[in-house]
Every structure is written in structure tokens, then in C-alpha cells.
VOGU-3710 file (C-alpha; in Angstrom, 3 decimals, decimal comma):
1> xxxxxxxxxx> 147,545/42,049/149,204  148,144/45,977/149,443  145,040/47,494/148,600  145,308/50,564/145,882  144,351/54,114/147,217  142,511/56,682/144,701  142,658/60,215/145,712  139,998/62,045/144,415  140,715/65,834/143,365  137,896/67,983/142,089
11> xxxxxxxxxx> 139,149/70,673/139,569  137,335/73,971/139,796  135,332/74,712/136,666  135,002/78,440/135,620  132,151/79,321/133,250  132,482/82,536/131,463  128,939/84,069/131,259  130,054/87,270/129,832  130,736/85,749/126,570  127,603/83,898/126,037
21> xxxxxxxxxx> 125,286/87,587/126,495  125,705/88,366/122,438  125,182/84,829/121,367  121,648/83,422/120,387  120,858/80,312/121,684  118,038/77,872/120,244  115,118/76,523/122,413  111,724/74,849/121,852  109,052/76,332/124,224  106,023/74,167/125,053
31> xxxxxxxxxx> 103,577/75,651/126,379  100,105/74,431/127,851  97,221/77,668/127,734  93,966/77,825/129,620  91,235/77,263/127,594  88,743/78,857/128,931  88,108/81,365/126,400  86,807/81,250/122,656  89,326/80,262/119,857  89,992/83,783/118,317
41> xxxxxxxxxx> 91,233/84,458/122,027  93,698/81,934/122,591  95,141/83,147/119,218  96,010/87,082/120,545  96,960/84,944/124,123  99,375/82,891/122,047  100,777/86,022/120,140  100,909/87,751/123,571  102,804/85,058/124,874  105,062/84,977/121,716
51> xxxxxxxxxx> 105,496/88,723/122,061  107,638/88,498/125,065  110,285/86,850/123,407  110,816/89,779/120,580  110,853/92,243/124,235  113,282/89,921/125,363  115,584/90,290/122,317  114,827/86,887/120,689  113,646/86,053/117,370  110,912/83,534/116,571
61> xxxxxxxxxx> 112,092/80,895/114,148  107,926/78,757/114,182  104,727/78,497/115,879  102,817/75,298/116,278  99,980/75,619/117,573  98,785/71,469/118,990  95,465/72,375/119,607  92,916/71,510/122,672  94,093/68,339/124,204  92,918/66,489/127,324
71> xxxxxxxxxx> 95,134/66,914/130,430  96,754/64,091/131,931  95,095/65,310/135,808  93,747/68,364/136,680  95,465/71,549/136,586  93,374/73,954/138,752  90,625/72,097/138,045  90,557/72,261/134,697  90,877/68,683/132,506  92,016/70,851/128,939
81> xxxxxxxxxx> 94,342/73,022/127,686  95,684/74,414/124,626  99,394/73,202/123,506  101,497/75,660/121,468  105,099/74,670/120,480  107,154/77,647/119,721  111,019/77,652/118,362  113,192/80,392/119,135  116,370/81,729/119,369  117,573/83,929/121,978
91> xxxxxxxxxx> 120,254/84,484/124,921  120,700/82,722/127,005  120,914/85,694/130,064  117,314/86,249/128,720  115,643/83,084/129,973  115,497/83,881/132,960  112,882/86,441/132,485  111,143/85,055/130,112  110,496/82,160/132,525  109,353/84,285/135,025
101> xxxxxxxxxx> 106,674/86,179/133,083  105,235/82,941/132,403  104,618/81,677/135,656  102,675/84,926/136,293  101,078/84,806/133,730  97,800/83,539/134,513  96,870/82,151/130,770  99,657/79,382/130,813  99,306/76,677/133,055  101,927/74,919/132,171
111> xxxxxxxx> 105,376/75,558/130,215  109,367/74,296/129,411  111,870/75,805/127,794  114,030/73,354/126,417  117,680/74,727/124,678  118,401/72,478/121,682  121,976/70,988/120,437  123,324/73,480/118,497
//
């Protein structure tokens, strides 16, 4: 019996990123805070932390705010930290930097940014 050949072609995919800079994405952003500080605190840490979406030319859409919750191990040796959920919308060309100032940010020990289904 003749056996059947399959040739296998890749097509090259182009993405245009230039048209994607003016339009606003949606995303969910988790974040887990150190709590190491009073309550009042964490509340001008989470507005801080909210704050560098606006700079980043996003808009917030809501703000939950999960409370003190009990890690599931250590993160630098802490065993608690303070969940915020925040929706947004913003570019996607934007994330990037966002990102970044969150992992130096030494209040977060934790976060994701997750882009929603439109």
C-alpha cells in the first residue's frame, strides 16, 4: 500500500501593531500588596498603584479591593497580602510599562494582567 505524504507549509503571519496604538483594550489586573502597613496605607498604595494606569493613558472602569487573605506559601517571608482586582481599559503598547513598574515596585508582591474578550 503507497503510503500518503503531507507536506507541511507554514504561512508567515504579519501582525500590524501600528493599528492597535489608538485602540483601548480591556484587562483585569490582580494584584497581591504587602501588608505590612496599617489599613489607611494600603488604601493611598492601592490608589498609587491605580495611578499608573491614568499616566499610562488608560482609564479605570472598577476597583475591588479582596481584602487581607492568607498566602498560599511564603512570599518573602511573609504568609499575607492584600488582593485588589482592578478593571481597566487601555493600549495595548502600554502594558508593557505598566508591567514593569510593578515588578519594581516594592508594595506588590504579586500581580497579572489579564486582557479580556472583547
Amino acid at each position: 500500500m503507497p503510503r500518503a505524504t503531507i507536506s507541511k507549509r507554514r504561512r508567515k503571519e504579519t501582525v500590524s501593531v501600528a493599528g492597535d496604538a489608538g485602540q483601548k483594550r480591556n484587562y483585569e489586573l490582580v494584584m497581591v500588596l504587602n501588608t505590612g502597613s496599617a489599613e489607611d496605607k494600603i488604601e493611598t498604595k492601592v490608589d498609587a498603584l491605580n495611578q499608573n494606569i491614568v499616566d499610562f493613558g488608560g482609564e479605570i472602569s472598577g476597583v475591588e479591593q479582596w481584602g487581607r487573605r492568607k498566602l498560599a506559601y511564603p512570599i518573602k517571608n511573609l504568609t499575607e497580602g492584600y488582593y485588589v482586582l482592578t478593571r481597566c481599559k487601555m493600549s495595548p503598547s502600554q502594558t508593557g510599562g505598566l508591567e514593569a513598574k510593578l515588578r519594581i515596585s516594592e508594595d506588590v508582591l504579586r500581580h497579572m494582567l489579564i486582557k479580556l474578550d472583547d
